[in-house]
C-alpha positions, 0 to 999 in steps of 0.5 A, a space after each residue: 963103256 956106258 953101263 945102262 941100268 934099267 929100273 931107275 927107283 931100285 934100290 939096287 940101280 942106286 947102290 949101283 951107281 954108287 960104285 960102278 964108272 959111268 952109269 946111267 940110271 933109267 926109268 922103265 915108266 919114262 922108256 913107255 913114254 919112248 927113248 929119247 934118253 936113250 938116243 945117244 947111247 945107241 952107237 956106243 959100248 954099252 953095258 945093260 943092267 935091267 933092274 926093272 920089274 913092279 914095284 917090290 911093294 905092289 908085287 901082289 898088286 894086279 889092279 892094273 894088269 897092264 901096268 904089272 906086265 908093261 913094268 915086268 917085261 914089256 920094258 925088257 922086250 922094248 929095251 932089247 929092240 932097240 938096242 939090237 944092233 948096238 955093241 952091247 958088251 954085256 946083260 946083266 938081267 936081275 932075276 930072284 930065288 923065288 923062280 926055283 919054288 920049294 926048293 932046299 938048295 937052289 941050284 942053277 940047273 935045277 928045274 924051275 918050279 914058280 909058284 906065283 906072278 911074280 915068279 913067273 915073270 922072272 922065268 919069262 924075262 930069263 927067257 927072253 934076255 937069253 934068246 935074244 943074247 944068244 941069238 945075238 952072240 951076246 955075253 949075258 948072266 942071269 943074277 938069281 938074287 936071295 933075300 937081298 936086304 941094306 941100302 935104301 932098303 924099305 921092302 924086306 923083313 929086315 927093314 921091317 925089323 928095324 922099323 918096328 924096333 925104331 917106332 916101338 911098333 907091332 912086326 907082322 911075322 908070317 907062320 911065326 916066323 919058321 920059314 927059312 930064308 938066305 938073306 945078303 946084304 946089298 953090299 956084297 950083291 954089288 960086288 957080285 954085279 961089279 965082277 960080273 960085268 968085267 968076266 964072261 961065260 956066266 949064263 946064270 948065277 945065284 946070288 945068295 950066301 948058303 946060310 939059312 936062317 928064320 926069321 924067328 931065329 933072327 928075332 930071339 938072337 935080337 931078343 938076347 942082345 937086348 932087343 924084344 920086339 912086338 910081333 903079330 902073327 898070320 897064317 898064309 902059304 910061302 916057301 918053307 925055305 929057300 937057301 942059295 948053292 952058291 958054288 958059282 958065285 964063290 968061284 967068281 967072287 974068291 974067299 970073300 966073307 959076306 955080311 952076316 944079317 944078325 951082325 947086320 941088325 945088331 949094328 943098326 939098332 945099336 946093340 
């Protein structure tokens, strides 16, 4: 069994490969261009991860357009095609908590409300992946993914946090930081994917810990270890929270402990 991983740069695709058998990692830039690096996968078993999306730190960057939907799901759709008569086992689409809007616990059959792009296209690409699957007969799970953080991480707030702390830098917080946030490590969300792919009859999942915590909360637990760092705040609109119901995930993954981002911190700054 091939596992095909869509979205080569992600920080999720390499964690991936580090620990799933007989993966191979393509670039959705490199599949516009067209499929040759995909030819000999066509007769095979495969698995399909699709990681691909704009770049996490151009999410709100619309200066191209095209660029934004051919990243965000024209890849999908042209993936899809050309895979459709092949024996494809699972898809595995990466989806984010951002498509339940302003929602205090997001649960997987509740209503989604995006609130933005970006959201917006997650909805589209769900969509898209479960039609297509189930017009197919295919097994597929939607990984609605919270706060993910760890690995070769260089877009969340808790690599910023760790920037700043290592540079003696400024941290720009938004709203002072009170917005309530679910975060998991990248760790325990491949762990997630790795059983994911070997059980059926999971159509969408999230991928969360239940735990909310600010980031103003994680800023005096470091301040109290230790750590006082500099912050610049700004006013903007976000999610006041966002906090996964991962009663699904629980009972996929059994009494499993998550990593706890405050411990997480308190490690990689060496506190």
């Amino acid at each position: 069994m091939f596992n095909i991983i869509i979205g080569k740069n992600s920080n999720l695709s390499k964690q991936l490969s580090l620990q799933i058998d007989n993966c191979i990692l393509i670039s959705s830039r490199e599949l516009l261009d067209g499929f040759n690096s995909l030819d000999e996968f066509k007769n095979k078993e495969i698995n399909i991860i699709f990681n691909n999306f704009q770049l996490a730190t151009k999410l709100g960057n619309i200066d191209s357009a095209e660029q934004y939907i051919d990243n965000s799901i024209v890849v999908t759709a042209k993936v899809l095609d050309y895979f459709s008569k092949s024996k494809i086992n699972k898809i595995i689409y990466t989806s984010s908590s951002s498509v339940y809007g302003n929602n205090i616990l997001c649960n997987e059959k509740d209503e989604l409300k995006p609130l933005n792009l970006h959201a917006s296209l997650k909805v589209a690409n769900e969509k898209l992946v479960e039609i297509f699957c189930l017009k197919n007969n295919i097994d597929f799970t939607i990984a609605r993914i919270f706060n993910m953080y760890g690995g070769d991480d260089k877009f969340s707030v808790i690599s910023k946090i760790i920037d700043v702390y290592k540079t003696a830098d400024e941290l720009t917080i938004v709203n002072n930081g009170n917005a309530i946030r679910d975060f998991i490590h990248i760790d325990d969300v491949v762990n997630a994917y790795k059983n994911l792919l070997i059980v059926k009859n999971i159509p969408v999942v999230n991928i969360g810990t239940s735990n909310g915590i600010s980031i103003r909360s994680i800023l005096e637990y470091l301040k109290n270890h230790g750590a006082n760092l500099r912050t610049k705040n700004i006013v903007k609109n976000e999610l006041k929270i966002s906090t996964a119901d991962n009663s699904l995930l629980l009972d996929l993954l059994g009494n499993i402990s998550f990593v706890e981002v405050e411990e997480y911190l308190k490690k990689e700054l060496n506190l």
